[in-house]
TILUM-717842 format. One record per residue (C-alpha): x negated, y negated, z; residue in three letters. Coordinates in steps of 0.5 Angstrom, whole numbers, plus 2048, in hexadecimal, padded with zeros to 3 digits. Layout:
residues N
XYZala;...
END
This chain:
residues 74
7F781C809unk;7FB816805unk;7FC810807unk;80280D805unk;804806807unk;80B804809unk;8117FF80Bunk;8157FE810unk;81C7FD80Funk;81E7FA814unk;8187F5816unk;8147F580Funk;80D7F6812unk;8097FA80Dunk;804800810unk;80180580Eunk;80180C810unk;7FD813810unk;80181980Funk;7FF81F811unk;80582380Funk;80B82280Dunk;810823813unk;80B81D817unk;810818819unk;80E810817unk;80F80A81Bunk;80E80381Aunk;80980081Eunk;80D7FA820unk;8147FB822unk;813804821unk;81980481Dunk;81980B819unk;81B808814unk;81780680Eunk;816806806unk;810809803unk;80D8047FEunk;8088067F8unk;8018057FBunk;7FE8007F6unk;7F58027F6unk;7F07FE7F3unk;7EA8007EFunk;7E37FD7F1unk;7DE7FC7ECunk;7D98017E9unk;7D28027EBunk;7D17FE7E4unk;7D57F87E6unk;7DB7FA7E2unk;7E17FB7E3unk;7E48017E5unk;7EB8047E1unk;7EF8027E8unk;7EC7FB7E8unk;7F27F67E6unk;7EF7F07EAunk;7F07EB7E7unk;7F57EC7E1unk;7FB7EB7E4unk;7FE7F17E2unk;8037F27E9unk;8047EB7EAunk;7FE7EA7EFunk;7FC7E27F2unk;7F87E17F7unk;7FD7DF7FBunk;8027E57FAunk;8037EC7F7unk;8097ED7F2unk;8067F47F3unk;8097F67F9unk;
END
């Protein structure tokens, strides 16, 4: 069962939605409008038992554009 995160398009509200299959219709939360973009889901990695960082772990590298104030990921 994924989890895929979305727009909508007519109100802007972020939301995130379990599908469970792929005929499910999906309604913003806010103005339950239909209408929706599909955004790339962005994951962070948390740290090995170790204390290192996993493979995932972009944290502070800047690499997407990422301040503590806004995500240029999205």
């Amino acid at each position: 069962m994924p989890i895929y995160e979305y727009i909508c398009n007519d109100c802007q509200t972020r939301y995130e939605r379990i599908v469970m299959s792929a005929h499910q219709e999906i309604e913003c939360p806010k103005c339950e409008s239909k209408r929706h973009t599909l955004q790339l889901s962005v994951f962070s990695a948390g740290k090995s038992a170790n204390g290192t960082a996993s493979a995932g772990d972009t944290s502070g590298s800047g690499s997407c554009g990422c301040t503590p104030h806004s995500c240029g990921c999205r």
